[in-house]
N, C-alpha and C positions, 0 to 999 in steps of 0.2 A: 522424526525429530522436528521441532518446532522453534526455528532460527528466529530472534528478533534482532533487526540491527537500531540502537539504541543509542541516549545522549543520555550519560548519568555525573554528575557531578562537572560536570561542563567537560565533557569527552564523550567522544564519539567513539563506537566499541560496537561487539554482536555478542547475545543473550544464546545460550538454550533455555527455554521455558518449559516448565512443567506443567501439568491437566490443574495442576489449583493456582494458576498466576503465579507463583513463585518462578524464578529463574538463577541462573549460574553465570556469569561474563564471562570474557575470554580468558581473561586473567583466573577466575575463579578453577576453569576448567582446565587449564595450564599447572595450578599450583595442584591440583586434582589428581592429573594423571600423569605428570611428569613430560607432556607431550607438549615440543613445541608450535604454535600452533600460530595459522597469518592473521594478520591483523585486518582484513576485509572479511567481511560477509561472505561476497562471492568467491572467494578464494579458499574459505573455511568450506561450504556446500560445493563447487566446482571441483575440487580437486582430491576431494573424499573423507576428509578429516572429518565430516560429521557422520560417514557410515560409519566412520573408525568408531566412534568414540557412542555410537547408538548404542553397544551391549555394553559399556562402561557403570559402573554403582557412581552415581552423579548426586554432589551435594547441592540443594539449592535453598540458599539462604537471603534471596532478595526477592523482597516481593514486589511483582511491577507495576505496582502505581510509585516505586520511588526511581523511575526513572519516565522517560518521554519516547515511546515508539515514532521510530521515523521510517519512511518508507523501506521494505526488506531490500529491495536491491534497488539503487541507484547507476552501478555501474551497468547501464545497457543500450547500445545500438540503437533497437528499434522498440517502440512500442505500436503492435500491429494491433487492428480490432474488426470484430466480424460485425457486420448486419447480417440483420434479417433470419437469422441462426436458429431461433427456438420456433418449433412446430405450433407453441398458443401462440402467435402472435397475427392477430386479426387476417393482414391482406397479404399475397403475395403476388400482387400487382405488377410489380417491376416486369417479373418472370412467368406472367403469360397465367397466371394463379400457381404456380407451381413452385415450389422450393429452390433455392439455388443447387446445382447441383457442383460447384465449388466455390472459394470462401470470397466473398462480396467486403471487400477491405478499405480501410483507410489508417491514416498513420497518426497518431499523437506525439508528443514532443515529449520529451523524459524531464522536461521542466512544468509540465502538468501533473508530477506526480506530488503529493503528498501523504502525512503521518496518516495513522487512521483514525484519531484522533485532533488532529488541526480542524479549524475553519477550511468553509470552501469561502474564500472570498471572488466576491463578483465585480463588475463596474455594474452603476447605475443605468447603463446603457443598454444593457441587459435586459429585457421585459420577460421572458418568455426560460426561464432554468428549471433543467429537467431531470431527473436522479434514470441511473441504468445502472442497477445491482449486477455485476458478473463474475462468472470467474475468470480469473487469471493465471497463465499455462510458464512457466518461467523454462528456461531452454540451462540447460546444464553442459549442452557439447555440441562445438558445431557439426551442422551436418546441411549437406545436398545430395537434393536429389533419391530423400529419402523412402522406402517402401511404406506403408503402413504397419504392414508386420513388426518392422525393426523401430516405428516413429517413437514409439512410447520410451524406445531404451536411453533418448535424448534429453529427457524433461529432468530437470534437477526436483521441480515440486511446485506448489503451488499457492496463491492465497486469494484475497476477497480482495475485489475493485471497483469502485463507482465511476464510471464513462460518464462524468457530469457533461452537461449539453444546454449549447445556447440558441435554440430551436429558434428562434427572430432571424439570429445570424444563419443560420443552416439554410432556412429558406430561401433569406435576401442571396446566400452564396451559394447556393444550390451545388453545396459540395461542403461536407464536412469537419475537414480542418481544422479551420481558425476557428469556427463555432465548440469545437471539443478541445481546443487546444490553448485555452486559458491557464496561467501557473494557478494549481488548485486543484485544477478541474480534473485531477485523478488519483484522489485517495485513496487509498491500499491499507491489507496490511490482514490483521494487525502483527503477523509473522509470517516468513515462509514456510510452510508445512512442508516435508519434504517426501520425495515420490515414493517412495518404502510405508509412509504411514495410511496411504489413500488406497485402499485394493480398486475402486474404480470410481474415475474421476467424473466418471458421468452418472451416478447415480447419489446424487447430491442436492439434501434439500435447499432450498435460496431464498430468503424472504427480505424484501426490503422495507422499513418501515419510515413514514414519515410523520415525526410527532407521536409515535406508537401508534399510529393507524396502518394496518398492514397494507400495502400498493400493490407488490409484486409476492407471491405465493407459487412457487413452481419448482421444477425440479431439473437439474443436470440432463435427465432420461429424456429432456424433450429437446436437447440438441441434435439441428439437423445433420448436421458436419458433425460427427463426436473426433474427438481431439488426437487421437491417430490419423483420419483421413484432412483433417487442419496443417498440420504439421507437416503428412509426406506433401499435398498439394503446395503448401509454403513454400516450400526446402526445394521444389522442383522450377520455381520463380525466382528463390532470392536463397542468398545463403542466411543459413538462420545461426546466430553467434551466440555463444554462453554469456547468460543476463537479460538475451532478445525476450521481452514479454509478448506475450499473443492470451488477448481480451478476446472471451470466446462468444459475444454478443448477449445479451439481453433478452427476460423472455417479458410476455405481455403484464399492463400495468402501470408500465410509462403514462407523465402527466399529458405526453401524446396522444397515449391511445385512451387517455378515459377525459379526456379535452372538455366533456362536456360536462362532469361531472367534480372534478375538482382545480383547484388552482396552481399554476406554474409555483416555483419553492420560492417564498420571499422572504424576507433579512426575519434572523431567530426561529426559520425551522430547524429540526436536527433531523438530519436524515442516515438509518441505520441499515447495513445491511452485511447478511449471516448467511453463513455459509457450514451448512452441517459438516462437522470434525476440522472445519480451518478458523472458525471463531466469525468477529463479529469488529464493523468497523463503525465510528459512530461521529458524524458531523456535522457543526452548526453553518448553516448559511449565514455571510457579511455580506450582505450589499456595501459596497466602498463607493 
């Protein structure tokens, strides 16, 4: 099922969405099946009302350009992100040339999240923004200290995420935070897909475009951490809470790694990026 949490006629509400952009509101699905149903996102996908209502005959009479996709989950903890994750990705310098052999993290703020559809607005101070197409792993139950075997059984579902990045700052801070953690600087979306519709979440194509020129061209299959060994290593450091995101890092194609070849994203690029069977999110840069 494919959850949008939405703004339609100046309210805030969550969609199921159909394969042709049509969708159904909360309301709509309420009057539907006689089922009373909560009024968040997360509480609709956390607590099973959308396995409920999967085998349900669902009318959808709203098509969604008439409303505004806002980010699928707000309500969350942490938003965790890997480096260094994808097998193309030029060096593995840090680690001796070798891959990490668990997940190399930092943290983003849940006020960097936006629609998939908003601006990325930037400050002028800015020189150097960077797009990181990835997926995003949404936590449906908490859990510690989890096996691998059992990691998968905690994921509510997933969607598309751009880790935008202010590589000047990342440098001058030689630590990632405040460079990734601009309000903006983590567009999503364009729905949560949820974990029932993905038979495996690592064999997923990803391509990000900028301007329609394709950058990043790669595939889930070339995660080096796949998202069961992500998760039990997490949950064995921190406890991971329903709505926790975990960004499963970026594969090669960043304006990083091809530095020499084209330019950091300046005010009126759109930068796009698709995620085979979870859609596709699409953004203009503001320089402000």
């Amino acid at each position: 099922m494919k959850v949008a949490r939405i703004l339609k006629d100046g309210k805030e509400t969550f969609a199921v969405v159909n394969d042709t952009g049509m969708f159904a509101t909360r309301e709509d699905l309420q009057n539907q099946t006689g089922i009373r149903l909560p009024s968040a996102l997360e509480d609709f996908v956390f607590e099973g009302h959308a396995q409920k209502l999967s085998t349900a005959r669902l009318s959808y009479s709203h098509d969604i350009k008439q409303a505004r996709l806002l980010p699928p989950v707000k309500r969350t903890f942490k938003i965790i992100c890997l480096a260094f994750n994808y097998s193309d990705q030029a060096s593995w310098v840090r680690f001796g040339k070798s891959p990490p052999k668990d997940p190399v993290i930092y943290m983003k703020p849940r006020t960097a999240l936006a629609g998939p559809l908003d601006d990325i607005t930037c400050p002028r101070s800015v020189t150097q923004l960077d797009y990181e197409g990835e997926l995003a792993v949404v936590i449906g139950r908490q859990c510690s200290k989890v096996e691998e075997g059992t990691a998968l059984d905690y994921v509510a579902g997933y969607f598309v995420i751009n880790d935008v990045s202010a590589r000047d700052i990342q440098f001058m801070d030689k630590q990632y935070t405040r460079a990734k953690g601009f309000d903006t600087f983590g567009p999503c979306g364009p729905w949560l897909t949820t974990k029932d519709e993905i038979a495996d979440p690592c064999d997923l194509r990803l391509v990000t475009r900028v301007n329609g020129e394709v950058r990043q061209d790669s595939s889930t299959k070339n995660l080096v951490l796949k998202i069961d060994r992500i998760i039990s290593s997490l949950s064995k450091a921190m406890t991971l809470e329903p709505g926790d995101i975990i960004s499963t890092g970026t594969p090669s194609g960043t304006v990083l790694s091809l530095s020499s070849h084209v330019k950091y994203l300046q005010h009126g690029d759109v930068v796009e990026v698709e995620i085979e069977k979870l859609g596709k999110i699409r953004n203009r840069i503001a320089i402000v």
